[in-house]
C-alpha positions in Angstrom: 9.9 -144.4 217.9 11.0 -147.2 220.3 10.5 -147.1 223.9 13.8 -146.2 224.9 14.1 -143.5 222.8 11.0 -142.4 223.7 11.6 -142.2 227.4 14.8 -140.2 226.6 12.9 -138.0 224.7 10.5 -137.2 227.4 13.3 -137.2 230.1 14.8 -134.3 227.9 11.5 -132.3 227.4 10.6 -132.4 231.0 14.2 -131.0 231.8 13.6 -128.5 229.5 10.4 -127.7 230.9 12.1 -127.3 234.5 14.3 -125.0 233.3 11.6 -122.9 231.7 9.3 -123.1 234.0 10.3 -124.3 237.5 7.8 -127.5 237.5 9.9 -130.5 238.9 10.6 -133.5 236.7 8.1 -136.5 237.4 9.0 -139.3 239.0 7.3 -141.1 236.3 6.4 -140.3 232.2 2.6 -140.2 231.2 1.2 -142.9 228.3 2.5 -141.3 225.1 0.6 -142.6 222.2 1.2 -141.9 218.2 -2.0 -141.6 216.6 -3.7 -140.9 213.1 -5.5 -137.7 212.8 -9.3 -139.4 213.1 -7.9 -140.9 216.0 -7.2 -137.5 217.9 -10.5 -136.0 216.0 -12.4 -138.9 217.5 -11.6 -137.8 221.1 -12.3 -134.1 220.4 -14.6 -133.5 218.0 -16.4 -136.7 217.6 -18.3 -137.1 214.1 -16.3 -133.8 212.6 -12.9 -132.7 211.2 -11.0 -130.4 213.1 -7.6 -128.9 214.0 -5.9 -130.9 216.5 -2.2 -132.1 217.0 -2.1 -133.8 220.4 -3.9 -133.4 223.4 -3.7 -134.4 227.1 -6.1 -136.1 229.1 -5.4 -138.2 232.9 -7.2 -141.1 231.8 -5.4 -141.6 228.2 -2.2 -140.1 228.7 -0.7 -138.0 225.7 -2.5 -138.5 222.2 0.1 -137.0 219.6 0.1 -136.8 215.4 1.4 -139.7 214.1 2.2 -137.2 211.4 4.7 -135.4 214.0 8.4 -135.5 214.0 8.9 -135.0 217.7 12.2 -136.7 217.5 14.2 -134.4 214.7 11.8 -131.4 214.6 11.5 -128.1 216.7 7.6 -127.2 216.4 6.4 -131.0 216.8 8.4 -131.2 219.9 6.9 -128.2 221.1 3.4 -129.5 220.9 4.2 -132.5 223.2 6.0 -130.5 225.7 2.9 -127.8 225.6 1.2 -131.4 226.2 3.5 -132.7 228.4 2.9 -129.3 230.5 -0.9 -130.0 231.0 0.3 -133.6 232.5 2.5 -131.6 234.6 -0.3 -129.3 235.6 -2.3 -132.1 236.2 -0.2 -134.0 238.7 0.5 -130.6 240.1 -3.4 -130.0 240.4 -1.8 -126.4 239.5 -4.7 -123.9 238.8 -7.7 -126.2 240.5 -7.9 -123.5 243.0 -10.2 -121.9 240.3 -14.0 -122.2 240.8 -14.9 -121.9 237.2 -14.2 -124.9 234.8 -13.3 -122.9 231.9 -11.1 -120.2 234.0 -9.1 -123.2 234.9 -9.0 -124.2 231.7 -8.3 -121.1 230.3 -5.2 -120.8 232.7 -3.2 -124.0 231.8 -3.8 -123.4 228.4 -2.3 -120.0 228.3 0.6 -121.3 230.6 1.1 -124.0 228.9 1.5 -122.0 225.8 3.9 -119.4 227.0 6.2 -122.4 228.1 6.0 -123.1 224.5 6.8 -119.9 223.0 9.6 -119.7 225.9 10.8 -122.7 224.3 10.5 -122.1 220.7 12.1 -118.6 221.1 15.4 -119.9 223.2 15.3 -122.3 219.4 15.2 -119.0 217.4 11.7 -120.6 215.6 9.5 -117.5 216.7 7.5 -117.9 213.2 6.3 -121.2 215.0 4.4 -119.1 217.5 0.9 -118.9 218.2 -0.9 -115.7 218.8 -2.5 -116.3 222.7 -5.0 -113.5 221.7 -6.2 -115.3 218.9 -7.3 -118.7 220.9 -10.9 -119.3 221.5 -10.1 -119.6 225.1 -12.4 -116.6 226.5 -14.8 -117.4 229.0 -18.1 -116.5 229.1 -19.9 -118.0 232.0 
């Protein structure tokens, strides 16, 4: 995808996002970056396959599948706005008010996925959801 497109794209998503969710639109997009698969395993499970499809960190920007249609599909534009919510959260420092590291991380997952599933339900592609209670996201520390 070309940069203009792309910046359209992201314009879109994050108007979407207001809508569902009430965070302003940025005054500026984060580093979006198409990747392979053992580029995006390298960052998060260094030496080992996993499941990943994108991810968000401050000092990279947004990592997403290569493999991901964000431009013509529902779900794979759903992961980069649930990503594009964590940079949101982020410049927002939304949820840094929480003492415990994985509390905080536990909270902008969980929001980040219901602005998802908000999304993917007002699309009518509620098979594409994922069950919160079944994330590894429980804290115990």
């Amino acid at each position: 995808m070309d940069a203009e497109k792309l910046s359209s794209l992201l314009t879109e998503i994050f108007i979407t996002i207001k809508l569902l969710s009430g965070y302003p639109i940025p005054d500026q997009h984060p580093a979006v970056h198409f990747v392979s698969l053992k580029e995006l395993q390298d960052v998060v499970c260094p030496g080992r396959s996993c499941k990943v499809r994108a991810l968000y960190r401050a000092d990279i920007g947004v990592m997403i599948n290569e493999t991901l249609d964000v431009e013509h599909e529902i779900y794979p534009r759903s992961v980069l706005m649930h990503e594009l919510v964590h940079y949101l959260q982020n410049v927002h420092q939304k949820f840094e008010d929480e003492t415990r590291l994985c509390q905080r991380w536990q909270s902008k997952e969980i929001e980040a996925y219901e602005i998802q599933h908000k999304y993917l339900k007002s699309r009518n592609q509620t098979q594409s959801f994922i069950a919160l209670d079944t994330l590894p996201i429980t804290c115990i520390d």
